[in-house]
PyMOL commands that place a pseudoatom at each C-alpha (Angstrom):
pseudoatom trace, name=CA, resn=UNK, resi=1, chain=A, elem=C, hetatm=0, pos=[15.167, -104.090, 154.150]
pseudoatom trace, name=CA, resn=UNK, resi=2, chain=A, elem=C, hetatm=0, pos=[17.267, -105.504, 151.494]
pseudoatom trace, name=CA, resn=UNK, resi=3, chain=A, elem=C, hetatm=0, pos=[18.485, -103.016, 148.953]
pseudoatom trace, name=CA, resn=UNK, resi=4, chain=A, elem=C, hetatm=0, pos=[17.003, -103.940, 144.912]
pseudoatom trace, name=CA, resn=UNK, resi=5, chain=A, elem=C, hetatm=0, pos=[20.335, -105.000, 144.411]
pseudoatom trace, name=CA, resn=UNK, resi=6, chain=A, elem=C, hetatm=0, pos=[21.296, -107.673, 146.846]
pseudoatom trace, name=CA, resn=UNK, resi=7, chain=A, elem=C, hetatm=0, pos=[21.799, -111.057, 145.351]
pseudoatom trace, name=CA, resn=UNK, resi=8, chain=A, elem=C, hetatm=0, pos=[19.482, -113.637, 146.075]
pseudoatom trace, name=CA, resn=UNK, resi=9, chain=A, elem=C, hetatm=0, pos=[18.556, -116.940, 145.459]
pseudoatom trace, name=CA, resn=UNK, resi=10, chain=A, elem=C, hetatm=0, pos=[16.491, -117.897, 142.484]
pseudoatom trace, name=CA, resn=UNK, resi=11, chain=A, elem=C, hetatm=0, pos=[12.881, -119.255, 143.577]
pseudoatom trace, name=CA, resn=UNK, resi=12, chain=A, elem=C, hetatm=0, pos=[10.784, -121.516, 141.376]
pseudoatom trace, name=CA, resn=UNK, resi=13, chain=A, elem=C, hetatm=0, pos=[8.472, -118.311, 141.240]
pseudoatom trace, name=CA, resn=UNK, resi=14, chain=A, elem=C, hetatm=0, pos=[10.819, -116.287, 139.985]
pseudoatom trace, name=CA, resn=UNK, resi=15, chain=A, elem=C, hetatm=0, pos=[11.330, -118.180, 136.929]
pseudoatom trace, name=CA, resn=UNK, resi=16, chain=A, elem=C, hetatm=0, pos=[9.495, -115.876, 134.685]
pseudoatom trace, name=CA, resn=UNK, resi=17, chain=A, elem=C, hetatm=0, pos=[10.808, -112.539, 136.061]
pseudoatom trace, name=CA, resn=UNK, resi=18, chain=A, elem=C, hetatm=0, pos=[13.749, -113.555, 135.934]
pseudoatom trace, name=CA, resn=UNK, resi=19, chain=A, elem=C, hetatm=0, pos=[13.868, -114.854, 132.331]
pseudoatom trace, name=CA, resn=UNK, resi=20, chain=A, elem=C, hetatm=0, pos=[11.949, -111.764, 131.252]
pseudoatom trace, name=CA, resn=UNK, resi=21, chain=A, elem=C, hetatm=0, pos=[14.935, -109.840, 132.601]
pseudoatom trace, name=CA, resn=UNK, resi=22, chain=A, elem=C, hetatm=0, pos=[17.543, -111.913, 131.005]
pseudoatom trace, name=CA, resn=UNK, resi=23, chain=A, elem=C, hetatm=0, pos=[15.530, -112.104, 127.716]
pseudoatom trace, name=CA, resn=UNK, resi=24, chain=A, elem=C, hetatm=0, pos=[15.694, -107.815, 127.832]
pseudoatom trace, name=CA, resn=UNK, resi=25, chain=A, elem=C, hetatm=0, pos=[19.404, -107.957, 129.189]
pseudoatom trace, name=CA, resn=UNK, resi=26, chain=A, elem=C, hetatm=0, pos=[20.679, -109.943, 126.048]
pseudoatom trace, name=CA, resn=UNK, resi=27, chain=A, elem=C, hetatm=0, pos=[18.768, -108.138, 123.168]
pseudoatom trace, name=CA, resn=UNK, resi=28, chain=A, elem=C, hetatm=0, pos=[21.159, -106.597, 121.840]
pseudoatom trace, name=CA, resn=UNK, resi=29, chain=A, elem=C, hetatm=0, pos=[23.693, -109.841, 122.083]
pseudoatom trace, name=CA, resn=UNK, resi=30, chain=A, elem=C, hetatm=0, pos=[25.619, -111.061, 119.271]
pseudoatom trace, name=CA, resn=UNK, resi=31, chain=A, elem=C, hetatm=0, pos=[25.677, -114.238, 120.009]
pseudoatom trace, name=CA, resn=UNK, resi=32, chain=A, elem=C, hetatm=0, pos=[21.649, -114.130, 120.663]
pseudoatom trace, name=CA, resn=UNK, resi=33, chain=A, elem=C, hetatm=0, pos=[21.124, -112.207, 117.747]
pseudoatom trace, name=CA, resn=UNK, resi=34, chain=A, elem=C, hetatm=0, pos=[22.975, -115.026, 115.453]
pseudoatom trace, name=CA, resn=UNK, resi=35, chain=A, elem=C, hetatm=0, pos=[21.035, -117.756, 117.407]
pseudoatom trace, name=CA, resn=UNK, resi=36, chain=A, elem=C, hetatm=0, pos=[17.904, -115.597, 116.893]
pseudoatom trace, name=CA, resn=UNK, resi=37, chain=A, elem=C, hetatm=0, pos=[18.126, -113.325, 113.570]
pseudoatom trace, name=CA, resn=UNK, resi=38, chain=A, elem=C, hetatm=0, pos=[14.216, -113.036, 112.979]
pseudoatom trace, name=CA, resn=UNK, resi=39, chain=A, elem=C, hetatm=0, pos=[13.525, -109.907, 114.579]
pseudoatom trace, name=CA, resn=UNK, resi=40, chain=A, elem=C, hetatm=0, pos=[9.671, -110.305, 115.047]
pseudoatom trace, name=CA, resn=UNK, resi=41, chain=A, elem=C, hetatm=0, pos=[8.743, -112.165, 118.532]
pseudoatom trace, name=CA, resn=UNK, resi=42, chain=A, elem=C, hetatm=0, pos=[12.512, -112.469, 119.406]
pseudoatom trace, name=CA, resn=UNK, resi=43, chain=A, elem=C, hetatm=0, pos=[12.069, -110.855, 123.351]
pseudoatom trace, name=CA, resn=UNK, resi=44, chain=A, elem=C, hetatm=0, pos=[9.496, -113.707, 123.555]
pseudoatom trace, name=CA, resn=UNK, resi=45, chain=A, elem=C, hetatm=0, pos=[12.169, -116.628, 122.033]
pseudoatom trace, name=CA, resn=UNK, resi=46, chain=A, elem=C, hetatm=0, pos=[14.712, -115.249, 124.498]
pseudoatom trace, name=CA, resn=UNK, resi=47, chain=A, elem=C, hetatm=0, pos=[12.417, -115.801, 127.390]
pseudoatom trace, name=CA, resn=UNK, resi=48, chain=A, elem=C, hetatm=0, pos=[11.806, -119.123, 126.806]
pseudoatom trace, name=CA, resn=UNK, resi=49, chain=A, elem=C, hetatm=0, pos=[15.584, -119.553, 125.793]
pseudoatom trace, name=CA, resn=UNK, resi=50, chain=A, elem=C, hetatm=0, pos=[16.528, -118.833, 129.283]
pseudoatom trace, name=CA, resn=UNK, resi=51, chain=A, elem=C, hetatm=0, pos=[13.719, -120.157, 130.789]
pseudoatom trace, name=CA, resn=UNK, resi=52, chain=A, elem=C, hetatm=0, pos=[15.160, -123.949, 128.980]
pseudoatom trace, name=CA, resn=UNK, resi=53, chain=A, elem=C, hetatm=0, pos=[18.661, -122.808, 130.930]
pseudoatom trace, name=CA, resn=UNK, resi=54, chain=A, elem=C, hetatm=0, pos=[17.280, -121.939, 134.048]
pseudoatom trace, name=CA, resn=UNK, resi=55, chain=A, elem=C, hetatm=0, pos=[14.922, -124.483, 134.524]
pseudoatom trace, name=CA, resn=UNK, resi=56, chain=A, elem=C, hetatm=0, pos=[16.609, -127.799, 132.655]
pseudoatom trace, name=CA, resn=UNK, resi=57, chain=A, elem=C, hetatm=0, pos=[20.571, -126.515, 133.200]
pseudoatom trace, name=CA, resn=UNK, resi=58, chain=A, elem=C, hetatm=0, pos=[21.843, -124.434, 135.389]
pseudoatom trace, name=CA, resn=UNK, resi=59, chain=A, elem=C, hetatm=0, pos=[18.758, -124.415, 138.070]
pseudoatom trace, name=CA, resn=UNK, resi=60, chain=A, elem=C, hetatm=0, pos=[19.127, -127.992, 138.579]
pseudoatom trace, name=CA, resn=UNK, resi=61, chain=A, elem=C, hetatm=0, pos=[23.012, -128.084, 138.468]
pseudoatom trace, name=CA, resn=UNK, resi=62, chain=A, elem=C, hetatm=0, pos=[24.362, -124.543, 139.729]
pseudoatom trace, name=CA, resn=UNK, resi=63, chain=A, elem=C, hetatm=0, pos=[24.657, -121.391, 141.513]
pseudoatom trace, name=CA, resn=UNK, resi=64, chain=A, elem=C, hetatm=0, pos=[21.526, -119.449, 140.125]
pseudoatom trace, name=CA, resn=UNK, resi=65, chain=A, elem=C, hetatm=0, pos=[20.989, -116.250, 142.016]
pseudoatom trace, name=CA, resn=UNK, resi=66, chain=A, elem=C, hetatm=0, pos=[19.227, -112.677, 140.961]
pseudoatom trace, name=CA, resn=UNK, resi=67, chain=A, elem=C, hetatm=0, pos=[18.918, -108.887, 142.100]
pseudoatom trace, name=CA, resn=UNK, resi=68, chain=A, elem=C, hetatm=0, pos=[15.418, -107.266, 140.706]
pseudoatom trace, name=CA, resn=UNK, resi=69, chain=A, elem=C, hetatm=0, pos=[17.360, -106.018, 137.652]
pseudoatom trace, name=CA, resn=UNK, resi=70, chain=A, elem=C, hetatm=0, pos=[19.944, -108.938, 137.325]
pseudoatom trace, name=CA, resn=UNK, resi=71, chain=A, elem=C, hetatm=0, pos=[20.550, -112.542, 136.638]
pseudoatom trace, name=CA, resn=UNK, resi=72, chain=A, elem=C, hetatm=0, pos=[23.573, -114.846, 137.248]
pseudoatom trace, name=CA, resn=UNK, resi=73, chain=A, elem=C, hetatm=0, pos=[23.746, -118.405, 136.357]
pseudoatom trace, name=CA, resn=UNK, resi=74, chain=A, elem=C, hetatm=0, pos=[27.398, -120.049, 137.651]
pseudoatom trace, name=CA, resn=UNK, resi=75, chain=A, elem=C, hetatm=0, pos=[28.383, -123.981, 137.991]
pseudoatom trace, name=CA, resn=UNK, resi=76, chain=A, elem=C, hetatm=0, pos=[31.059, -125.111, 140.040]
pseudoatom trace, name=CA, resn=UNK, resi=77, chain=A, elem=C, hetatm=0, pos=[33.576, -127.550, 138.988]
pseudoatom trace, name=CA, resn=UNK, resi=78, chain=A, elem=C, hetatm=0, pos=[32.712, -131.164, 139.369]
pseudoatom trace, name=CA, resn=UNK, resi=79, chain=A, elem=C, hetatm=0, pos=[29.046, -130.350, 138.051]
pseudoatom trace, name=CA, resn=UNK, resi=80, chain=A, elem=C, hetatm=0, pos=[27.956, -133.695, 136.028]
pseudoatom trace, name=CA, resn=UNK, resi=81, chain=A, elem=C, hetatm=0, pos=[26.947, -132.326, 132.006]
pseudoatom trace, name=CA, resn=UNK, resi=82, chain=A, elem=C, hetatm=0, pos=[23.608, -133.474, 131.700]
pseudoatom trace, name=CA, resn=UNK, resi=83, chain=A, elem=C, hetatm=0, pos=[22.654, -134.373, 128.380]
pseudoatom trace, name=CA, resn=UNK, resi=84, chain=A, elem=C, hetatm=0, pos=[18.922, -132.670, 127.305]
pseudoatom trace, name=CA, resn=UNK, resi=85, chain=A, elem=C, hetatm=0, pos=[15.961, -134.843, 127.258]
pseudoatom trace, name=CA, resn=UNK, resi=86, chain=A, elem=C, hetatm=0, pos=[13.811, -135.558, 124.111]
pseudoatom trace, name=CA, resn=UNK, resi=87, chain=A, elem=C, hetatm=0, pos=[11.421, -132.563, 125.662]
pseudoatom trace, name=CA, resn=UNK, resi=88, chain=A, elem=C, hetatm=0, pos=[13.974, -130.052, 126.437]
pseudoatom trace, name=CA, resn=UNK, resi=89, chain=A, elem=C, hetatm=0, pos=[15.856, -131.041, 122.644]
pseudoatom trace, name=CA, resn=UNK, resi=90, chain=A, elem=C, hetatm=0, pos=[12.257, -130.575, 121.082]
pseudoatom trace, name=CA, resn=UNK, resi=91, chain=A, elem=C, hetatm=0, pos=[11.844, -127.022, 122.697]
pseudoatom trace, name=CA, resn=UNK, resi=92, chain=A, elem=C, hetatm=0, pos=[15.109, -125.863, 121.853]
pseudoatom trace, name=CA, resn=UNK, resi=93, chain=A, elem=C, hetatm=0, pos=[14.443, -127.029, 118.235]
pseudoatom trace, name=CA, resn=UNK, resi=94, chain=A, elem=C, hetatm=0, pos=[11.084, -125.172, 118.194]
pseudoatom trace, name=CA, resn=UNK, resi=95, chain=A, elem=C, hetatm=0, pos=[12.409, -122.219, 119.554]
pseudoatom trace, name=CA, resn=UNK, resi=96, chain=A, elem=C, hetatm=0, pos=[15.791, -121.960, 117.017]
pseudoatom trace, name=CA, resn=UNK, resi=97, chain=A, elem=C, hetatm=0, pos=[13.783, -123.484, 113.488]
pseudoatom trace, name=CA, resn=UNK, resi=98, chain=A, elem=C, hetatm=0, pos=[16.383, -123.306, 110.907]
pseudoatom trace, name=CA, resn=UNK, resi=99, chain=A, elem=C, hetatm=0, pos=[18.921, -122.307, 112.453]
pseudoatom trace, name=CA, resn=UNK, resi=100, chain=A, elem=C, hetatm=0, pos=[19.076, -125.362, 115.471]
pseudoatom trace, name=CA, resn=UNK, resi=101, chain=A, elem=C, hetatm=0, pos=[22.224, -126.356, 113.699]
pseudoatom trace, name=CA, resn=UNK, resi=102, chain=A, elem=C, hetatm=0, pos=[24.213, -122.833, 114.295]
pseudoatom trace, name=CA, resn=UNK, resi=103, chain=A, elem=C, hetatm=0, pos=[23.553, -123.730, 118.659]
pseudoatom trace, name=CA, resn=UNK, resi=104, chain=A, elem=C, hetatm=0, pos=[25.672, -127.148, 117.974]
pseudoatom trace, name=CA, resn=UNK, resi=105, chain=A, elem=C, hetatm=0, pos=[28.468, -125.796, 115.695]
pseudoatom trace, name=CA, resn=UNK, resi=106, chain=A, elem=C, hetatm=0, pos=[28.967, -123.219, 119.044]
pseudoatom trace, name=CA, resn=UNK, resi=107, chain=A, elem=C, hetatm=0, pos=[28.266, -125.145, 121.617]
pseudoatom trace, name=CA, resn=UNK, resi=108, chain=A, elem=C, hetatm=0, pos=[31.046, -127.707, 119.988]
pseudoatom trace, name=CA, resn=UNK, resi=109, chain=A, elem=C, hetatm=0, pos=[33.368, -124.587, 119.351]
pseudoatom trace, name=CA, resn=UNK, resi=110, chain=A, elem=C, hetatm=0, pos=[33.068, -123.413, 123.169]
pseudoatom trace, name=CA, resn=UNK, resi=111, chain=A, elem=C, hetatm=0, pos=[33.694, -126.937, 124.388]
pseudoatom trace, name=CA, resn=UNK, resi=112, chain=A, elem=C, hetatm=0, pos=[36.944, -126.991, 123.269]
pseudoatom trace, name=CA, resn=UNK, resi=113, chain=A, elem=C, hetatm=0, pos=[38.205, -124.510, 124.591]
pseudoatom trace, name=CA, resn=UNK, resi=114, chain=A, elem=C, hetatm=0, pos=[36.585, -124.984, 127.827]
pseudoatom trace, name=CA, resn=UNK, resi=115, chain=A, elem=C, hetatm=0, pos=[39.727, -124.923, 130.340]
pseudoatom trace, name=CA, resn=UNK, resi=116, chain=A, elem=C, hetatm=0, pos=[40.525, -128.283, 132.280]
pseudoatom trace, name=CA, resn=UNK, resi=117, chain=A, elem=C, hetatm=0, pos=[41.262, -126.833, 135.858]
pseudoatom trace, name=CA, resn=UNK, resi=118, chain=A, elem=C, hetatm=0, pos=[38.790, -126.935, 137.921]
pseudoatom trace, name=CA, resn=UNK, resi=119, chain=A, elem=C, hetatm=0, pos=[37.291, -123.338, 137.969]
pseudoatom trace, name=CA, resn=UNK, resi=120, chain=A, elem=C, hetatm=0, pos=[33.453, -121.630, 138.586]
pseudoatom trace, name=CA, resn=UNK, resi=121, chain=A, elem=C, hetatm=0, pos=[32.134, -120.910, 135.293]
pseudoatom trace, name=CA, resn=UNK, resi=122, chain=A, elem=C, hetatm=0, pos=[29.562, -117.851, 134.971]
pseudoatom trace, name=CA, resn=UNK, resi=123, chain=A, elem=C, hetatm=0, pos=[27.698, -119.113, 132.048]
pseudoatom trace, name=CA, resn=UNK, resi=124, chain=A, elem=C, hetatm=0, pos=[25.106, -116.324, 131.853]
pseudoatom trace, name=CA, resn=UNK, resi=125, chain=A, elem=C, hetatm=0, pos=[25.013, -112.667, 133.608]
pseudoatom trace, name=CA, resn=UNK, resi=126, chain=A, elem=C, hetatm=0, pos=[22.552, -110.204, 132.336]
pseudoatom trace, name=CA, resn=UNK, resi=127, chain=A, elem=C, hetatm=0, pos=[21.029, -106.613, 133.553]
pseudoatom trace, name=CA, resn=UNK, resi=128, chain=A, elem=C, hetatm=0, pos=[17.755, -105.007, 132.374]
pseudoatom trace, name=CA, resn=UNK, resi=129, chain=A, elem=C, hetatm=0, pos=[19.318, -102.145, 130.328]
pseudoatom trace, name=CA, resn=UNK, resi=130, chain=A, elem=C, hetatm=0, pos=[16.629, -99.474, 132.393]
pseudoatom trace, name=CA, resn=UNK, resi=131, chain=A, elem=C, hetatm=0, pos=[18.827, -100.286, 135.478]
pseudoatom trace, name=CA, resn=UNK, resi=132, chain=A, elem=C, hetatm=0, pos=[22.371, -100.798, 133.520]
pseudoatom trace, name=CA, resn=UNK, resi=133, chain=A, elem=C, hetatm=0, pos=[25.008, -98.871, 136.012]
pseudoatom trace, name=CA, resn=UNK, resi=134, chain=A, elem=C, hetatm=0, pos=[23.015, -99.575, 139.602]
pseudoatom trace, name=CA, resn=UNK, resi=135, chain=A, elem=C, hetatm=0, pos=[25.504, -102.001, 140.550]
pseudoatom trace, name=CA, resn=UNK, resi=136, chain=A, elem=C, hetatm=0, pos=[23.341, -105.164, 139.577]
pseudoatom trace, name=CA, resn=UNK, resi=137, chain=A, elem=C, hetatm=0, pos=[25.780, -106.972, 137.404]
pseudoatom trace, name=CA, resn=UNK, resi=138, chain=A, elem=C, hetatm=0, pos=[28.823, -106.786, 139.678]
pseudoatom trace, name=CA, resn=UNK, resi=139, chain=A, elem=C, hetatm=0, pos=[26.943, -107.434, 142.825]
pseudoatom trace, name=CA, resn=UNK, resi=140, chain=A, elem=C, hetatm=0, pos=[26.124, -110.497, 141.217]
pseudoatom trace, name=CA, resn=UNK, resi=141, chain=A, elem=C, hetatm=0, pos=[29.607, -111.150, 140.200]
pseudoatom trace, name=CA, resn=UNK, resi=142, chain=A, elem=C, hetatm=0, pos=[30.898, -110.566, 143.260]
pseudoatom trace, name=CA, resn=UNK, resi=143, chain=A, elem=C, hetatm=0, pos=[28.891, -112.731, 144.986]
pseudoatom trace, name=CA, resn=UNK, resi=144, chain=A, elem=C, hetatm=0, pos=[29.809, -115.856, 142.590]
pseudoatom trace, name=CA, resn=UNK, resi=145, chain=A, elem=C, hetatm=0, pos=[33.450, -114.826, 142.603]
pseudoatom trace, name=CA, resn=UNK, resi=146, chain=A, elem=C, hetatm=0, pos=[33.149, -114.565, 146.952]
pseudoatom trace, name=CA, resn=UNK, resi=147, chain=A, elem=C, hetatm=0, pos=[32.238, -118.379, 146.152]
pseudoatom trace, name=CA, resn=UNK, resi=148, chain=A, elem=C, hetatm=0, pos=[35.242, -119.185, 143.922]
pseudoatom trace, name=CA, resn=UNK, resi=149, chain=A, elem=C, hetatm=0, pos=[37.203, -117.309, 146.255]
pseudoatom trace, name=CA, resn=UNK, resi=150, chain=A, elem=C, hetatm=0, pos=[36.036, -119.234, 149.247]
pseudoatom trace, name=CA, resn=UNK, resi=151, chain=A, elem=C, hetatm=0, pos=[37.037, -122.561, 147.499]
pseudoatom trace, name=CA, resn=UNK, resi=152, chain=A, elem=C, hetatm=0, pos=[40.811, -121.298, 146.396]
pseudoatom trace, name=CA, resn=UNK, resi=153, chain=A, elem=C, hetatm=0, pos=[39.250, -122.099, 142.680]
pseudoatom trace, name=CA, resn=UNK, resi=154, chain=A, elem=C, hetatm=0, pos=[39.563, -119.584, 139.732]
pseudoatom trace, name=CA, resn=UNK, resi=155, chain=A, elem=C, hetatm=0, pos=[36.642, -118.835, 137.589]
pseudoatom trace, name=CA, resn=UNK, resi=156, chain=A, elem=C, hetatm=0, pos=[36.216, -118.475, 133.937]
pseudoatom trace, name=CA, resn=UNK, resi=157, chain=A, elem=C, hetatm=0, pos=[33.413, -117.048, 131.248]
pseudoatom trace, name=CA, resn=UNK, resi=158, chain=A, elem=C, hetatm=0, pos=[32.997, -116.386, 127.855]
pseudoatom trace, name=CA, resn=UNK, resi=159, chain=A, elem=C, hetatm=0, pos=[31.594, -112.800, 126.867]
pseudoatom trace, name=CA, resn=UNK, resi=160, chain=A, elem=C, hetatm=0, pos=[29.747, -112.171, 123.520]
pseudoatom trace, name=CA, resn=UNK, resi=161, chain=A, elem=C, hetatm=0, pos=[30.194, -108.703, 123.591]
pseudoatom trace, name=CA, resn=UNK, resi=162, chain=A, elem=C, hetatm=0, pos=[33.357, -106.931, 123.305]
pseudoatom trace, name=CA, resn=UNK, resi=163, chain=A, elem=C, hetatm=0, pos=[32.216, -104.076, 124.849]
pseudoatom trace, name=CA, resn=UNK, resi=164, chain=A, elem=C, hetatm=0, pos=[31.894, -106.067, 128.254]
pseudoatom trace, name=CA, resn=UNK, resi=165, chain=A, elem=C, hetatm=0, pos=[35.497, -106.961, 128.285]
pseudoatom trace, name=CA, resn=UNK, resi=166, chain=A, elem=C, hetatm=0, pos=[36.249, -103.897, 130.174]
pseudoatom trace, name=CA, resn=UNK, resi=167, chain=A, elem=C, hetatm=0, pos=[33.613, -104.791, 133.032]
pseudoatom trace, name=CA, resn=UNK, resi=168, chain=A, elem=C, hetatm=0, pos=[34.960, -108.024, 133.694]
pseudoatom trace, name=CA, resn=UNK, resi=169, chain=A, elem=C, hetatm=0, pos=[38.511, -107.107, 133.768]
pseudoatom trace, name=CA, resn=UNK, resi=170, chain=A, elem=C, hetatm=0, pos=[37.771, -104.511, 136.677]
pseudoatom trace, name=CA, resn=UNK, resi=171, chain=A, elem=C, hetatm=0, pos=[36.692, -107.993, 138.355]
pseudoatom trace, name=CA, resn=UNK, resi=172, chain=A, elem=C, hetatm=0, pos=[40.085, -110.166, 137.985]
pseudoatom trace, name=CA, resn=UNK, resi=173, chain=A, elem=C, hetatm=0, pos=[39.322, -111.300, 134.295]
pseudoatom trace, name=CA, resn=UNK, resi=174, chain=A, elem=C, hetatm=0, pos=[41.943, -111.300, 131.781]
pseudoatom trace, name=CA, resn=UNK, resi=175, chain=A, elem=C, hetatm=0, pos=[41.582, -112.442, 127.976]
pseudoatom trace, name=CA, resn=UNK, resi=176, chain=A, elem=C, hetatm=0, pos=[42.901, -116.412, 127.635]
pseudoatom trace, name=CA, resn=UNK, resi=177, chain=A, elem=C, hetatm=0, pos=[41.665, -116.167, 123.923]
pseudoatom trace, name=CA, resn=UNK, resi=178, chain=A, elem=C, hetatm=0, pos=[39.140, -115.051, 121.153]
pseudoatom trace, name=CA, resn=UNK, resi=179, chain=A, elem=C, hetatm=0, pos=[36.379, -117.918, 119.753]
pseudoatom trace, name=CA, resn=UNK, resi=180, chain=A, elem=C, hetatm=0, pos=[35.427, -117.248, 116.250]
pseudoatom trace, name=CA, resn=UNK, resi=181, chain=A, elem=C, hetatm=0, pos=[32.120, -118.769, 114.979]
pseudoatom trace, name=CA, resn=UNK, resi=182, chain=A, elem=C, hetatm=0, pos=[32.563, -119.716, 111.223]
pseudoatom trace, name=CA, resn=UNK, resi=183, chain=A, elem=C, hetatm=0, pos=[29.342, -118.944, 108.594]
pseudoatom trace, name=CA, resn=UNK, resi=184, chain=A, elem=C, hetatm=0, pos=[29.033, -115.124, 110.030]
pseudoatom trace, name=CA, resn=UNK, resi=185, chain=A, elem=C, hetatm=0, pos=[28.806, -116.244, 113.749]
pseudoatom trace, name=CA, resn=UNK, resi=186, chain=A, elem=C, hetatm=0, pos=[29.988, -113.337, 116.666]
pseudoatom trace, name=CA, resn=UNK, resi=187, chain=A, elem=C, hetatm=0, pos=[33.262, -113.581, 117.936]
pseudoatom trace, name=CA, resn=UNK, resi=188, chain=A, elem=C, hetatm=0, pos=[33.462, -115.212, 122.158]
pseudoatom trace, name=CA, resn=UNK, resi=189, chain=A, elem=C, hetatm=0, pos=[36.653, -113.740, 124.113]
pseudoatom trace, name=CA, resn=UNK, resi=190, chain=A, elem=C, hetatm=0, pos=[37.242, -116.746, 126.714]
pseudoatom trace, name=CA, resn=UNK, resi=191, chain=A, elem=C, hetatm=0, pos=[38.054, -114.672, 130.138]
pseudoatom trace, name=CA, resn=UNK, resi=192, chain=A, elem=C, hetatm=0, pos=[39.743, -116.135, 133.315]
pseudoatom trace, name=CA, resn=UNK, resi=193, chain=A, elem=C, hetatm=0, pos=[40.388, -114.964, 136.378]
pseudoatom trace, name=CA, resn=UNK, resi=194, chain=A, elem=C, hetatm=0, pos=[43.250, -117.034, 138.753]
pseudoatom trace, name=CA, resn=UNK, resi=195, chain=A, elem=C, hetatm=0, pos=[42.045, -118.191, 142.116]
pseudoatom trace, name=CA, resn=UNK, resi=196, chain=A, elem=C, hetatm=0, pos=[42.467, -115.645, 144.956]
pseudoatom trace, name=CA, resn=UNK, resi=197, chain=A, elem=C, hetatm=0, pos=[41.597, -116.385, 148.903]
pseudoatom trace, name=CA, resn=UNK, resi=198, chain=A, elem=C, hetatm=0, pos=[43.465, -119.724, 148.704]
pseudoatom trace, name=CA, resn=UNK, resi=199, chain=A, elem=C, hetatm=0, pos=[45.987, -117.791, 151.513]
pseudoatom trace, name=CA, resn=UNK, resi=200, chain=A, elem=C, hetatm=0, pos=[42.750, -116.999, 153.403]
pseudoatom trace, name=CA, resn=UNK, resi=201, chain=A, elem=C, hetatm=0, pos=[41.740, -121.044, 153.898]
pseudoatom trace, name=CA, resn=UNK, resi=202, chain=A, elem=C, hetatm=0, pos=[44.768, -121.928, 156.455]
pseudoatom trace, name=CA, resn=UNK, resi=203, chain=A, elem=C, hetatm=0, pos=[44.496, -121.110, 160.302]
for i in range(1, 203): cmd.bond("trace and resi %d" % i, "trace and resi %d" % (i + 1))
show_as sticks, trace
zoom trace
């Protein structure tokens, strides 16, 4: 019997779980909080934010697995950017109102200082706060490092939450640099952690 915290592929059917997990994992976010300041229905929004990511972005183009607390989206380097359709741009756009124009000025903010090596990037990894400290999170990251590691490839994130930093240094991270979103926007410390198993590949 697997135990509730073994990583695991995420199935079509686990779509809403999982984003119902993710959606409870980042509200207390900065960065989600910014993107999504009206308070009323915002566990809702958050859903169907990550259900846009899993199901339009990373599902289609990455590493997506889950525990039943936890959520990890990664892509590998070499993953094409896929621009959104009209129906994924008209969804985000419902879902953000007003405040559509804040997801660009970050999105164009993070981009450039997106590293050039070719690295795994962990683009979203969220617990359910009611099992916070069971060991979801960094079975997850282990298991998407293990895959970075395998390929002799370092990885790289960006955490909206200072008090994360800590977590993902136990892991390999270090601090490359801080991201500051002008007009009252949260502060992104890009992490990266150097390849390590590259010894491991030769006979």
């Amino acid at each position: 019997m697997q135990s509730p915290n073994t990583p695991k592929p995420i199935e079509t059917g686990d779509t809403l779980e999982t984003t119902r997990i993710l959606a409870r994992a980042f509200g207390d976010d900065p960065m989600m909080l910014w993107l999504f300041p009206d308070e009323e229905g915002r566990e809702g929004r958050l859903a169907q934010w990550f259900d846009i990511m899993l199901t339009q972005k990373y599902g289609p183009l990455g590493h997506c697995e889950r525990t039943d607390a936890a959520a990890a989206f990664w892509t590998p380097p070499g993953t094409a950017e896929q621009h959104p359709d009209e129906e994924t741009l008209a969804r985000i756009s419902g879902l953000l109102g007003q405040h559509t124009a804040r997801l660009g000025e970050m999105l164009e903010l993070v981009g450039k200082a997106v590293p050039q090596e070719p690295h795994w990037y962990l683009a979203v990894l969220g617990s359910d706060p009611a099992a916070q400290g069971q060991g979801h999170g960094a079975a997850l990251l282990r298991s998407g490092l293990a895959k970075a590691d395998a390929a002799g490839l370092p990885a790289h994130l960006e955490s909206s939450k200072q008090d994360n930093i800590g977590f993902y240094e136990r892991f390999g991270f270090t601090v490359r640099g801080e991201i500051h979103v002008p007009g009252g926007g949260p502060t992104l410390w890009s992490m990266w952690r150097e390849a390590r198993g590259r010894l491991d590949q030769h006979s």
